[in-house]
VOBA-1610 file (N, C-alpha, C; in pm, whole numbers, padded with zeros to 5 digits, always signed):
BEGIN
Unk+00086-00118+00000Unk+00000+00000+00000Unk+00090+00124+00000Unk+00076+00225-00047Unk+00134+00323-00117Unk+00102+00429+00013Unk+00198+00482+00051Unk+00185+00640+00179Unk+00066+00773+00093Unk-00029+00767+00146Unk-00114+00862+00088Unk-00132+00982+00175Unk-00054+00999+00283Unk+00003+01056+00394Unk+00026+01222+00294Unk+00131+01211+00170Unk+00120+01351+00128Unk+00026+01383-00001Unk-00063+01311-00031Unk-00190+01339-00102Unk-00276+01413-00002Unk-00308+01386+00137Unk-00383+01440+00190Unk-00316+01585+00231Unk-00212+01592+00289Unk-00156+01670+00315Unk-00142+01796+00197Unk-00093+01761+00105Unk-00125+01874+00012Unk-00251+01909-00030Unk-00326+01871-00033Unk-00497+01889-00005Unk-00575+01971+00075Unk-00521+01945+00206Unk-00550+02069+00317Unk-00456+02149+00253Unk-00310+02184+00236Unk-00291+02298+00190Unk-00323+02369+00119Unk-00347+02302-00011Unk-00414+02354-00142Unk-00535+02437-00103Unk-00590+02359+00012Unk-00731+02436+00059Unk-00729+02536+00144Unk-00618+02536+00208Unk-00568+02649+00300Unk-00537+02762+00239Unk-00430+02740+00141Unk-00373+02855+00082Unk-00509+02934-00028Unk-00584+02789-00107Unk-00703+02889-00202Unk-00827+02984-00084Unk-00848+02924-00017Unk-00919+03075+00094Unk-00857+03200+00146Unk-00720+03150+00147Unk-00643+03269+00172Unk-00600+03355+00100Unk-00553+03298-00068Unk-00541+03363-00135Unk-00709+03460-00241Unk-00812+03370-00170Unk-00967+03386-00197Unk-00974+03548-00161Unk-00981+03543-00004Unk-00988+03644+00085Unk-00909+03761+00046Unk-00758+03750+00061Unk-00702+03866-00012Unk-00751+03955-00119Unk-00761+03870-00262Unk-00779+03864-00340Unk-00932+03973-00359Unk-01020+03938-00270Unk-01144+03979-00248Unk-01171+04128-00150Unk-01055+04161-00087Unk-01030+04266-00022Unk-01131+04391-00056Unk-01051+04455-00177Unk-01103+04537-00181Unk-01310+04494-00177Unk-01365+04405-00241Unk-01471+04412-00231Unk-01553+04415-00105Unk-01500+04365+00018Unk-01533+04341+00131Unk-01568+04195+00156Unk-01569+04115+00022Unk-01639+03947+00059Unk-01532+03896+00114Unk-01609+03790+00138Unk-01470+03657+00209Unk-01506+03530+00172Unk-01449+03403+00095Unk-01477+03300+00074Unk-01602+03223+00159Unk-01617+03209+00353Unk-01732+03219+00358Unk-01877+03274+00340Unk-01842+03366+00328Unk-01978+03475+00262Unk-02016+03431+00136Unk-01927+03423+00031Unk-01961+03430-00136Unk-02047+03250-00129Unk-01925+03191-00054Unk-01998+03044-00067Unk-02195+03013-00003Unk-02215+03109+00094Unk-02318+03130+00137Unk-02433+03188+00036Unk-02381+03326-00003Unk-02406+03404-00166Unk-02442+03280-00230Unk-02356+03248-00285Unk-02354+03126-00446Unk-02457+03086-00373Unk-02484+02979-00265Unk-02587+02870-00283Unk-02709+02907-00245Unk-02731+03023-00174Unk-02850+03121-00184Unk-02915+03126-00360Unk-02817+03198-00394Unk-02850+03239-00539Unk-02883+03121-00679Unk-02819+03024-00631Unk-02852+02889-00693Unk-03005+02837-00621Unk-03023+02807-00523Unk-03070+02746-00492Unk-03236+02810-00440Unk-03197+02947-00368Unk-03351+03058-00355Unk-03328+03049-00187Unk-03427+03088-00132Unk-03432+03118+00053Unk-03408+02981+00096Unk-03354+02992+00169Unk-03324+02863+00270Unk-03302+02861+00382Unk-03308+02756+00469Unk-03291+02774+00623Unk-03110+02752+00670Unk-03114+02801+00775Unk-03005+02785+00818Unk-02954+02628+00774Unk-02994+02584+00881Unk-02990+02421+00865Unk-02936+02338+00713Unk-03049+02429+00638Unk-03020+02313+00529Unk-02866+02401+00468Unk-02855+02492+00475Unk-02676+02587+00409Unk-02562+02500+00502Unk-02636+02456+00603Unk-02520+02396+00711Unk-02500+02259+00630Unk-02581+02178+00657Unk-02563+02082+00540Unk-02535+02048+00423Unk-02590+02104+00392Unk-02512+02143+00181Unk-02420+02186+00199Unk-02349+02292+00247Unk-02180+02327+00267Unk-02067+02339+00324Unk-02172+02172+00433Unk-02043+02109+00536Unk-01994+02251+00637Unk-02062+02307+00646Unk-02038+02422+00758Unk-02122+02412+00932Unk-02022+02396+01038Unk-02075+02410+01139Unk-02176+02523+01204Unk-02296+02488+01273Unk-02387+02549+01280Unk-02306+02706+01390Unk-02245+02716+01471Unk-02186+02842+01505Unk-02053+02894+01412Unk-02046+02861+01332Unk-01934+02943+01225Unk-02056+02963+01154Unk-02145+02889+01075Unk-02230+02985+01004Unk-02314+03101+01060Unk-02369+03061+01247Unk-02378+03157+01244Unk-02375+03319+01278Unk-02201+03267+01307Unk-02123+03414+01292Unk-02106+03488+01136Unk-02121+03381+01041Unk-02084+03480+00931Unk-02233+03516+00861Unk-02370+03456+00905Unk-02502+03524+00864Unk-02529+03655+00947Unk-02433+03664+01087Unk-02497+03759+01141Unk-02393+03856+01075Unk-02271+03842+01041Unk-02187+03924+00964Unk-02266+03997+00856Unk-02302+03893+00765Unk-02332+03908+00653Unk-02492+03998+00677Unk-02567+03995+00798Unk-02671+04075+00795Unk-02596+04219+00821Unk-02556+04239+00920Unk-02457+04375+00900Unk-02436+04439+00819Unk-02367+04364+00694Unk-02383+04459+00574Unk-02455+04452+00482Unk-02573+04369+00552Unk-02736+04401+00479Unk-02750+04342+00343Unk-02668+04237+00334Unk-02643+04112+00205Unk-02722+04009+00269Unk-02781+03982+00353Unk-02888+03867+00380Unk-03051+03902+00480Unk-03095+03869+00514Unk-03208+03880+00622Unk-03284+03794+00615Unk-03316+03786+00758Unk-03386+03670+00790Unk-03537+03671+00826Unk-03648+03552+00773Unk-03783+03652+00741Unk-03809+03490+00781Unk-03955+03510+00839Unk-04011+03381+00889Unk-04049+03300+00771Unk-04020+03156+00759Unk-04094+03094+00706Unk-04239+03045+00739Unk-04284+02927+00670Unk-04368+02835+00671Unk-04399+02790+00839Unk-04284+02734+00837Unk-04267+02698+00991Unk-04198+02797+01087Unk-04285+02845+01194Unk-04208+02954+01262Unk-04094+02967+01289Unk-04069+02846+01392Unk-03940+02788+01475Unk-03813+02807+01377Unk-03850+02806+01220Unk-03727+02836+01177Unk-03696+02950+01059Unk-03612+03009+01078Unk-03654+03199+00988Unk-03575+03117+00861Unk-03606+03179+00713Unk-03544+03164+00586Unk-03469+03247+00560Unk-03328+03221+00515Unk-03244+03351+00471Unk-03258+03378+00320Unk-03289+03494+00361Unk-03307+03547+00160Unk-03152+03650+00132Unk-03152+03654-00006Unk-03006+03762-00014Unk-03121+03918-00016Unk-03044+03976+00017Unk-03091+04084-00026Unk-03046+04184-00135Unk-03138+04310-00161Unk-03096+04317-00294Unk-02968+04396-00339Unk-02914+04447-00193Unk-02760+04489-00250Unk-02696+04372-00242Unk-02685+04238-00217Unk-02620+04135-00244Unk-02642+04079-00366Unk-02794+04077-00407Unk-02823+04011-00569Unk-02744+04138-00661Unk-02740+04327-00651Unk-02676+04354-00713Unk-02550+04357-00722Unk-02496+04283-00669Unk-02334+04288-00655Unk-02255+04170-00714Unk-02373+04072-00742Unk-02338+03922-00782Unk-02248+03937-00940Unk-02305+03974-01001Unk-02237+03985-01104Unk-02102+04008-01109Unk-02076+04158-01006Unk-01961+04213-01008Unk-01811+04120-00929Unk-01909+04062-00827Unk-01832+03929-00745Unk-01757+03831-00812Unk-01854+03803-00880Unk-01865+03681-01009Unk-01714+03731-01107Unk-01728+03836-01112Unk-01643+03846-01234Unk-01525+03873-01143Unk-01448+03911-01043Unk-01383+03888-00954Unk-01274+03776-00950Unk-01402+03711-00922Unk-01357+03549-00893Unk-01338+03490-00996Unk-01397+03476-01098Unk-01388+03411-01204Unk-01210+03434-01278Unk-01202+03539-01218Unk-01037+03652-01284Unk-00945+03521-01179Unk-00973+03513-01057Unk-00920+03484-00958Unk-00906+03348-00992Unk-00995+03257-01021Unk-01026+03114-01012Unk-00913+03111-01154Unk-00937+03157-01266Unk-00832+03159-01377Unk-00674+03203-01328Unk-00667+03214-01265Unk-00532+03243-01235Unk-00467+03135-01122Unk-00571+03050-01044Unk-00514+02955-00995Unk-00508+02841-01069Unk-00619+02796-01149Unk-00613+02685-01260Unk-00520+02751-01396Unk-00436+02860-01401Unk-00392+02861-01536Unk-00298+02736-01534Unk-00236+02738-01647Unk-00123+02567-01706Unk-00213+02415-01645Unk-00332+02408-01591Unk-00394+02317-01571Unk-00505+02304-01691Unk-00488+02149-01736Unk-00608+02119-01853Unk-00681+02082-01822Unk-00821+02143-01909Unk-01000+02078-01831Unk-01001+01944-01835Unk-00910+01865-01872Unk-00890+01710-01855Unk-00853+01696-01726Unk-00743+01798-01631Unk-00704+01739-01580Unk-00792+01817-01456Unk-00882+01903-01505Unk-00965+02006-01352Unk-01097+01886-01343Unk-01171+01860-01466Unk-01227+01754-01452Unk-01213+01641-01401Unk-01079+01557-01379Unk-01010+01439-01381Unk-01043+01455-01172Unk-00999+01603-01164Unk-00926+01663-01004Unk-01086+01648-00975Unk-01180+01689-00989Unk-01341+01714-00985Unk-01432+01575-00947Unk-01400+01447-01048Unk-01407+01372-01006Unk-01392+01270-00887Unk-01239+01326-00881Unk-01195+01260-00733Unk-01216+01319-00636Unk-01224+01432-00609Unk-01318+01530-00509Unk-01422+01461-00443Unk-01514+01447-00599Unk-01649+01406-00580Unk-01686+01290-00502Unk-01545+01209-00539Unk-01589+01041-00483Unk-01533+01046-00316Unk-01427+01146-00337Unk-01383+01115-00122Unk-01474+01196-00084Unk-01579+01287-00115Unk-01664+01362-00025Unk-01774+01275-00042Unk-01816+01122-00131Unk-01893+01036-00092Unk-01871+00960-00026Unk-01727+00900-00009Unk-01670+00830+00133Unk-01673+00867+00197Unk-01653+00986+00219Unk-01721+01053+00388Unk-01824+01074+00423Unk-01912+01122+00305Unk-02059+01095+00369Unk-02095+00950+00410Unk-02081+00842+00347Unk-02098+00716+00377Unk-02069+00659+00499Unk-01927+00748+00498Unk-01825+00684+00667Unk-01946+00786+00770Unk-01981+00885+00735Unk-02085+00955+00847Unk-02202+00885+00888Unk-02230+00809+00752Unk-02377+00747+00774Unk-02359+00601+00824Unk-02245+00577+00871Unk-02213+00441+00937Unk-02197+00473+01111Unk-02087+00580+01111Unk-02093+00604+01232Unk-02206+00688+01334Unk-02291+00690+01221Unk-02444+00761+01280Unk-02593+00666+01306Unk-02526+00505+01264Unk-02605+00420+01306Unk-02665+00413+01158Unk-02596+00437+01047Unk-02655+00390+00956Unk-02744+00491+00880Unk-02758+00606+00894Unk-02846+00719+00894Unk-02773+00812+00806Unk-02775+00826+00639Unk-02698+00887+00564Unk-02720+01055+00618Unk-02612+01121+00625Unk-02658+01265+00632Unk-02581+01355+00501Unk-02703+01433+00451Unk-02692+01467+00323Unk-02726+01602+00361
//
């Protein structure tokens, strides 16, 4: 069996250094890699509850919600009752929907400059394998949870 000891290891870095270099990068706008990731799946997806953003983006329920109450501060989210009382829906608001674009194009500058000399063979190839250890971990979750997939 082969030491996979620095596959992982460069992995957390890779992930360390792209938020950091995210954040910088994002300065002048005021976002921060947690925020935009919050943004994006708002904007993909429409109002949602806390809960379910915690789940979909593997984020612990008190880090998210230090950065929703952040993010209400500068009046890019708010929180409005749903259906069910007990739990409020976060909507973006509309200086956050107008800013998306401008974000977008940001990042997009940003994201090209960390994948440049990399081929969509090989971002695809990287995408794939992503895909499959973040299903081994969900799986390994839903074993050590008595069997109970959490998605």
């Amino acid at each position: 069996m082969r030491n996979r000891q620095p596959f992982f290891f460069s992995l957390n870095q890779v992930t360390r250094q792209f938020s950091k270099s995210f954040n910088e990068n994002l300065v002048p706008t005021g976002l921060y890699l947690a925020q935009w990731s919050v943004i994006r799946y708002i904007n993909l997806h429409g109002p949602c509850t806390q809960r379910t953003i915690c789940s979909n983006l593997n984020i612990e329920p008190p880090t998210l919600t230090r950065t929703l109450c952040r993010m209400e501060s500068l009046d890019l989210i708010v929180r409005k009752e749903g259906s069910d009382k007990r739990e409020k829906m976060i909507h973006l608001t509309d200086k956050a929907i107008n800013q998306i674009d401008d974000w977008q194009e940001k990042i997009i500058s940003f994201e090209n400059k960390v994948i440049k000399d990399i081929s969509d063979e090989e971002l695809e190839i990287a995408h794939q394998v992503f895909q499959k250890m973040m299903n081994n971990m969900k799986a390994s979750e839903g074993e050590t949870t008595g069997g109970i997939l959490i998605e």
